[in-house]
C-alpha positions, 0 to 999 in steps of 0.5 A: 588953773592949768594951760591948754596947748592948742594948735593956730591956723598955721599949725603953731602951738598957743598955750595960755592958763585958764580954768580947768575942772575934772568931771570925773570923765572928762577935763572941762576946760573954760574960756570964753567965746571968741577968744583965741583958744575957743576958736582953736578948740572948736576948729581944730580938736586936738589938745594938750593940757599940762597940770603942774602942782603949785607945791612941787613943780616935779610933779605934774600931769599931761594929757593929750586928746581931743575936743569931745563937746562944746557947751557954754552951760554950766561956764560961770558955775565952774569957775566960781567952784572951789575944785 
């Protein structure tokens, strides 16, 4: 689990774990609709995810970027998957 910044209505940051994958081009980020960070994702496009290792907490990865897709297939598959 990883936890995506995205932004309110009011410009302030809303940050919260929830799953993330890596397809091999883009980070796919689960959540479930008409919760908080679905209505800032689709919105809003910007976004910030922070990955910290759960061994090393000095090591980690941000990536900041924007919304390339909004799809609901695949959602229960990707939360039951082990990477």
């Amino acid at each position: 689990m990883v936890s995506p910044a995205t932004l309110l209505s009011d410009g302030t940051p809303q940050v919260q774990p929830v799953w993330c994958n890596y397809d091999g081009q883009h980070i796919l980020v689960n959540t479930e609709k008409g919760r908080q960070k679905c209505r800032n994702m689709t919105r809003r496009s910007k976004i910030t995810v922070l990955a910290v290792d759960p061994d090393n907490d000095n090591r980690w990865l941000e990536v900041r970027g924007a919304l390339a897709a909004y799809t609901e297939e695949g959602a229960d598959e990707q939360i039951a998957s082990p990477a």
